[in-house]
C-alpha positions in Angstrom: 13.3 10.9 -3.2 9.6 9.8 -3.6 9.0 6.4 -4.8 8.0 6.5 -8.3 6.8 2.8 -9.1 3.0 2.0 -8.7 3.3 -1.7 -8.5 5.7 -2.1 -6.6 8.6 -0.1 -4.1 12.3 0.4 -3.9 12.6 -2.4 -0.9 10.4 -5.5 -3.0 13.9 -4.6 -5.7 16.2 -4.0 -3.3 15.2 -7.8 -1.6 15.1 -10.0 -4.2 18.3 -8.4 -5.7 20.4 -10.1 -3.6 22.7 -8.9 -0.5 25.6 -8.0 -2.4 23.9 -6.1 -5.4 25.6 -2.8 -6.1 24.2 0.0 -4.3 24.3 2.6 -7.1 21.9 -0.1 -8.5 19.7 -0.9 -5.9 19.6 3.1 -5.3 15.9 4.3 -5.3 17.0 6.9 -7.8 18.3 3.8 -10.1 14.8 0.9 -8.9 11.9 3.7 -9.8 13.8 3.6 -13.5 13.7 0.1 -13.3 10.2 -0.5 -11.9 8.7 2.0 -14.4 10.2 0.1 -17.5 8.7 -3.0 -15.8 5.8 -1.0 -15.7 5.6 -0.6 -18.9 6.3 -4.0 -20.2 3.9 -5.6 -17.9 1.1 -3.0 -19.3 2.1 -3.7 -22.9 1.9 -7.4 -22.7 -1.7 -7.5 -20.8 -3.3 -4.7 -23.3 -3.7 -2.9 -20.8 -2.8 -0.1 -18.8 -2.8 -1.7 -14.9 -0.6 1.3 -13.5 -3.7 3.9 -14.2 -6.4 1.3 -13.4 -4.1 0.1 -10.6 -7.1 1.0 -8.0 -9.7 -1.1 -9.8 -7.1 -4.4 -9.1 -7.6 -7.4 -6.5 -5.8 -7.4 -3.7 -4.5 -10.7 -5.6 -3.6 -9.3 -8.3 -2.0 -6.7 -7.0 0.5 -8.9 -5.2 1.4 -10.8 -8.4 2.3 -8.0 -10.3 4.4 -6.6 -7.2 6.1 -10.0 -7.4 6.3 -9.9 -11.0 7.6 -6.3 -11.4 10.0 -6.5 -8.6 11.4 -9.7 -10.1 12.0 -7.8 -13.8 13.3 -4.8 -11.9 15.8 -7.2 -9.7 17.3 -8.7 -12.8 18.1 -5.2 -14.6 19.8 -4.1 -11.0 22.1 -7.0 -10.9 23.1 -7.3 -14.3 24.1 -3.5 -13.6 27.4 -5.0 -12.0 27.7 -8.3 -11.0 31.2 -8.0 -9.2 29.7 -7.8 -5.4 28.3 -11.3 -5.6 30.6 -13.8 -4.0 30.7 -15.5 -7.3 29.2 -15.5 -10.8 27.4 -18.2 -9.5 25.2 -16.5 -6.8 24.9 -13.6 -9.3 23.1 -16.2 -12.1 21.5 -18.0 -9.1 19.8 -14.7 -8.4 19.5 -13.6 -12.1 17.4 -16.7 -13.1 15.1 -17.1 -9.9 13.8 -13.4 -10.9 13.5 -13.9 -14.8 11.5 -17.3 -13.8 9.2 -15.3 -12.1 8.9 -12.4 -14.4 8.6 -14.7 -17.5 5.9 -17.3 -16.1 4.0 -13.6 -15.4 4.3 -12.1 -18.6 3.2 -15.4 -20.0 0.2 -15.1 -17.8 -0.6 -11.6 -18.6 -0.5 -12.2 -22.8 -3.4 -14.7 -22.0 -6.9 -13.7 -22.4 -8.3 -15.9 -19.7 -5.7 -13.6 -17.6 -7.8 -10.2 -19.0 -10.7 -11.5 -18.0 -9.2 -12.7 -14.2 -8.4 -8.5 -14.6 -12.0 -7.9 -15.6 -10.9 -6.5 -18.7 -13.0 -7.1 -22.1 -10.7 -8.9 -24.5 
């Protein structure tokens, strides 16, 4: 299977999912799903389509939307089945690091100042 996600892989999911995610989850069939419904959140909330202009992005901002995508995509993966982790514990442990990330992010991206870090006309 070819990797389907543009801002980030299968392995950035696969990581911060945990070590005892389920591996129909963590599958890369299952994470390019996931990563393009990040995708598309991500694209909705800045206003503007960063998989297409993906090329045009800082090597900056590249890496925070890899963190932020990856993050969104690990939460959907674990909350796919949460009976590997040791313990509901570790599984919310893992749950809330990753929708930290992915909400402080989207928070960012809704911003104009943000647009115009993109260099993106509000």
């Amino acid at each position: 299977m070819v990797e389907a996600g543009t801002l980030c892989v299968n392995a950035d999911v696969v990581k911060k999912s945990g070590l005892y995610a389920n591996t129909t989850a963590i599958a890369e069939a299952s994470t390019n799903v996931l990563i393009k419904e990040a995708e598309g959140t991500v694209c909705a909330a800045c206003r503007y389509d960063i998989v297409t202009n993906y090329a045009s992005l800082s090597t900056i901002a590249k890496e925070f939307f890899r963190d932020m995508v990856s993050s969104y995509a690990a939460v959907m993966a674990a909350i796919y089945d949460m009976g590997g982790y040791t313990d509901r514990q570790e599984a919310t442990t893992i749950l809330n690091i990753n929708w930290a990330i992915f909400s402080a992010g989207l928070k960012k991206c809704e911003s104009d100042l943000f647009r115009e870090f993109l260099g993106v006309d509000s």
